[in-house]
N, C-alpha and C positions, 0 to 999 in steps of 0.2 A: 814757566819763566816769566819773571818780570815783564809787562806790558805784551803779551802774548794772549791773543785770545781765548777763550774758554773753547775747551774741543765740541761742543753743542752749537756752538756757533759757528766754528768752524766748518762743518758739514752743511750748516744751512747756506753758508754762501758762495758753499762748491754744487752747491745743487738746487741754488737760486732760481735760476731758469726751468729746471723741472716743474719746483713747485710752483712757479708764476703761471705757467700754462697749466698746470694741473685745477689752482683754483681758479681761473682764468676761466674755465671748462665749468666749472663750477657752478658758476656765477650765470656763465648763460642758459646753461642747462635750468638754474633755476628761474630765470627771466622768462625762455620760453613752455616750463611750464605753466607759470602764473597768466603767459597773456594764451593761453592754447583755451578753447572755446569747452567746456562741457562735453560730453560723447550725446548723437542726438537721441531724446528719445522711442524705439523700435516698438513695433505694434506687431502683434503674429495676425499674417495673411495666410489665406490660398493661395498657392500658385503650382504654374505647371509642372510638372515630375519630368518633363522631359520635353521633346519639341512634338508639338499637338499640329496636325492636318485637316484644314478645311474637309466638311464632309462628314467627319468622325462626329457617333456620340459621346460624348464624356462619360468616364468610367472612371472606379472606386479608386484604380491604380494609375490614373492620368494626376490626378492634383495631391500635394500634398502642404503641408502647413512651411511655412518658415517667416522667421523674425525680419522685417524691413523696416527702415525709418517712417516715422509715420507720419512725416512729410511727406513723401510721395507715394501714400496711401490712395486710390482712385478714388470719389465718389460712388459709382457704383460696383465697386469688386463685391462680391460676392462673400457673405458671413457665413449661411449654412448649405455644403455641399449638397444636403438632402436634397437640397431645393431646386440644383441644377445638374444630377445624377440620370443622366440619356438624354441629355439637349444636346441638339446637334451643332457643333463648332460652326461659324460661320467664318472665320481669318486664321491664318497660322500664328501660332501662340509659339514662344521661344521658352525651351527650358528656365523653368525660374522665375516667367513674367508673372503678373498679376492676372487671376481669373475675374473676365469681369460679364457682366452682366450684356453689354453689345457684343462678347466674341461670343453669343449663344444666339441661337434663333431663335427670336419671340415673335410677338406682335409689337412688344414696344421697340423691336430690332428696324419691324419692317414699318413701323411710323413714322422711324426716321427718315423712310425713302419718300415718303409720300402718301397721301391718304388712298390713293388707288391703287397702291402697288399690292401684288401678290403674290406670294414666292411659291411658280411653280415650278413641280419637278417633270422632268424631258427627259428620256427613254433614248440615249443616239444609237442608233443601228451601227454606226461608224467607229472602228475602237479608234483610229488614228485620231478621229474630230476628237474625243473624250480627252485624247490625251494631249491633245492638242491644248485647250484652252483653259485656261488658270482665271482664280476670283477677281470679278472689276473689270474683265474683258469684255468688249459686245461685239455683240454675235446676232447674226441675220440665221435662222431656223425654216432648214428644206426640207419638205417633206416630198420625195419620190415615188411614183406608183408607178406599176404596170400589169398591164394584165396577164393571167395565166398563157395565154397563145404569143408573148412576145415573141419568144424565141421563133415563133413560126410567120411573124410578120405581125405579132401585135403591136398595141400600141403605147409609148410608156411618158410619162411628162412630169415635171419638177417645179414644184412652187414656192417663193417663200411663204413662209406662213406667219412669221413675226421677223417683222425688221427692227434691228439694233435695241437690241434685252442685254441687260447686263447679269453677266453672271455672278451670284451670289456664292454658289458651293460645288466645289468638282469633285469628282473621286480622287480617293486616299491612293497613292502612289503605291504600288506593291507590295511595298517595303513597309510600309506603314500599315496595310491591309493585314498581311502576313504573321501580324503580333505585336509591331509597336505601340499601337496603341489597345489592342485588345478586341476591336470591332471594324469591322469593314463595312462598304456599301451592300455587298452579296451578303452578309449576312444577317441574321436577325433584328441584330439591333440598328444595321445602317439604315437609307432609306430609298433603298428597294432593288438596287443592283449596280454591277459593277462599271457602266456609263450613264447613270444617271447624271443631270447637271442639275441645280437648281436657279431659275430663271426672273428675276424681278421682271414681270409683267403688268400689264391692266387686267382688267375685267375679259376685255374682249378676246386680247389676246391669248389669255388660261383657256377660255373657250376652244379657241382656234387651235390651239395644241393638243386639247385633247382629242376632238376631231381628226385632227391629222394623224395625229399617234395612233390612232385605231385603224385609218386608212390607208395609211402608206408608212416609210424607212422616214426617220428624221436624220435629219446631219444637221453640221453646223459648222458656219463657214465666220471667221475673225473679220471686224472689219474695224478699219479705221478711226479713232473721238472726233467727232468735229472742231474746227477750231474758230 
């Protein structure tokens, strides 16, 4: 009909509003691709297979590889596994994190503590103590003796023998002994039984525990950081 729209037009401005929000949509979609940043680029790390227990040696089936930004790549994370296959965990490592060179016991571990420090390992008689105290704790170390005739009126006495040693490494939780990570302290590859602790010491006081250890029960009793 005379002065009557054309039907193509007609449709577009019965559905006007669709399309204005349609390329409306368009439009930002394409703005906020153009200002969206690059994806970063990822670097293939080490990291843990699972969640790793102070104590533990590291083993074939604890790390495995995966892609991480390589912006927050550690300076010393660890390149070849070879190199740190039976080193013993010193902190708990969380499925996923980065393997690095300080959660392993070395010497450059124990440089960082001090040039006299030395990480000795303590033997507790005490399974409660063992289970007791967790890494970064300090602990005063008793060594008890008595003699064979106590019971009949002998005589028995309690010393410490290193006051306020922080502890470095405790035994693997059961659960973790048992298979999680593959090695325990009781077993071959841990370091050397199921209450062992390992002890940031001196000179003097390695001495003194070993002494003690040969002489009498050691325990070990939490005590308070100074402030």
């Amino acid at each position: 009909m005379p002065g009557r729209r054309p039907r193509w037009q007609r449709k577009i401005l019965r559905h006007r509003r669709v399309l204005a929000a349609v390329f409306t949509g368009i439009a930002v979609f394409a703005t906020v691709s153009a200002l969206r940043p690059p994806p970063s680029p990822t670097v293939t790390a080490w990291v843990a297979a699972h969640d790793l227990t102070p104590g533990n040696a590291l083993g074939a089936n604890d790390i495995v590889t995966a892609a991480i930004p390589a912006a927050v790549v550690v300076t010393d994370a660890i390149a070849d596994p070879q190199e740190v296959l039976g080193r013993t965990i010193t902190y708990p490592l969380r499925a996923g994190e980065q393997i690095t060179a300080r959660a392993l016991l070395s010497t450059s571990f124990l440089s960082s503590l001090g040039a006299d420090v030395r990480a000795t390992p303590v033997h507790l008689g005490d399974d409660s103590a063992a289970a007791l105290v967790q890494r970064g704790d300090l602990v005063d170390i008793i060594s008890a003796t008595s003699s064979d005739s106590a019971a009949l009126g002998g005589t028995s006495s309690a010393t410490v023998v290193a006051s306020r040693v922080r502890v470095l490494i405790t035994p693997p939780s059961s659960s973790s002994a048992s298979g999680g990570l593959g090695t325990s302290l009781s077993g071959s590859s841990g370091i050397g039984g199921s209450n062992v602790i390992v002890l940031a010491t001196t000179p003097a006081q390695a001495l003194d525990l070993m002494r003690a250890s040969v002489a009498g029960r050691l325990s070990a009793v939490l005590v308070a950081p100074a402030h």
